[in-house]
N, C-alpha and C positions, 0 to 999 in steps of 0.2 A: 713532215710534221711541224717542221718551227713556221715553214711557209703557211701553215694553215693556220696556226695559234696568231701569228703577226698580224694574219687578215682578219682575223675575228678581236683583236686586239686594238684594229685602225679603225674597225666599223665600229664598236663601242668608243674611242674617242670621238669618231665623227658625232655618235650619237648623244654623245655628255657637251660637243660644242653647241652643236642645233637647240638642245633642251637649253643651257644657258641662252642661246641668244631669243630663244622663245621667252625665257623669263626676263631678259632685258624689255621685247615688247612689250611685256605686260607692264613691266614697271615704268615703263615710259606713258603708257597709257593710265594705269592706276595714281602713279603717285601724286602728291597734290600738288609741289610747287616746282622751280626749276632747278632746285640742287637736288632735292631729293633724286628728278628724273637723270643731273649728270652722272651722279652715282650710280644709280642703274644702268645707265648707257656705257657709263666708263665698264663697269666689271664685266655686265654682260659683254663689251666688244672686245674687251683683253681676254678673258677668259674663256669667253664664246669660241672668237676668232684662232684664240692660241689652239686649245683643242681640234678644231677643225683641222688648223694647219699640221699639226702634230698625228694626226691620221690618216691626210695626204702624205706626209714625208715617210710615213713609214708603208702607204701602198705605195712612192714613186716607183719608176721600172729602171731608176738609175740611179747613184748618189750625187750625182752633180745637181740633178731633179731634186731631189730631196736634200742637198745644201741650201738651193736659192728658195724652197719653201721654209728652211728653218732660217735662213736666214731676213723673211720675210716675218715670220713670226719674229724675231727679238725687233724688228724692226718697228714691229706694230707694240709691242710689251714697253718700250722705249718710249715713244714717242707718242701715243694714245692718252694715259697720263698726263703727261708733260699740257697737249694741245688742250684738253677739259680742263684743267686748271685754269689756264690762260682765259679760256671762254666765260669760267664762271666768276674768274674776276672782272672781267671785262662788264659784267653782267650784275656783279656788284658795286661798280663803280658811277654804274649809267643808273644807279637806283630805282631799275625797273623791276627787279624783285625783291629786293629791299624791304618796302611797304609793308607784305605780310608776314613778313618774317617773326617767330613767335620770341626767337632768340638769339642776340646780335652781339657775341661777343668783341667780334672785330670791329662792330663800331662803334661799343665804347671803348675798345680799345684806343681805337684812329680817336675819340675825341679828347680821350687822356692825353694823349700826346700834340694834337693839336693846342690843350690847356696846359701844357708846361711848358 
């Protein structure tokens, strides 16, 4: 019985990762500029991926299987984050999205400080 509920247990997380990462497409494709879509990409791929992985590990057929899947999940929860940051400053810096930006705290912050 617990073997039956665990598999009906993985396929519904499979099925809550695939839906987020459906809603990360959309929102990659809908939003308007390119932070709104890192945000999208970011949750959707952490969240997406985490679920996923998290319903692989609990159908693995062994738990070594299902250590190097979870441990592939914190690996992505870790470091996913981390690399979209990087990217979106990178990307704030090169003031290619900049331009339409409706509201730029961080750069008047940066010119306060360039002004004192």
């Amino acid at each position: 019985m617990i073997a039956v509920v665990g598999f009906w247990v993985a396929n519904v997380l499979i099925g809550v990762g695939l839906f987020f990462a459906f809603a990360m497409a959309v929102g990659m494709l809908r939003f308007p500029d390119a932070y709104t879509r890192l945000h999208a990409g970011t949750k959707g791929l952490t969240v997406g991926a985490g679920m996923i992985l998290a319903g692989i590990a609990l159908r693995a057929p062994d738990a070594a299987f299902a250590l190097r899947v979870v441990l592939v999940g914190v690996f992505l929860v870790i470091t996913n984050p981390i690399a979209i940051h990087a990217v979106a400053r990178a990307n704030y810096r090169a003031e290619r999205a900049r331009r339409r930006l409706v509201v730029d705290d961080y750069g008047e912050y940066l010119e306060r400080k360039r002004n004192a």
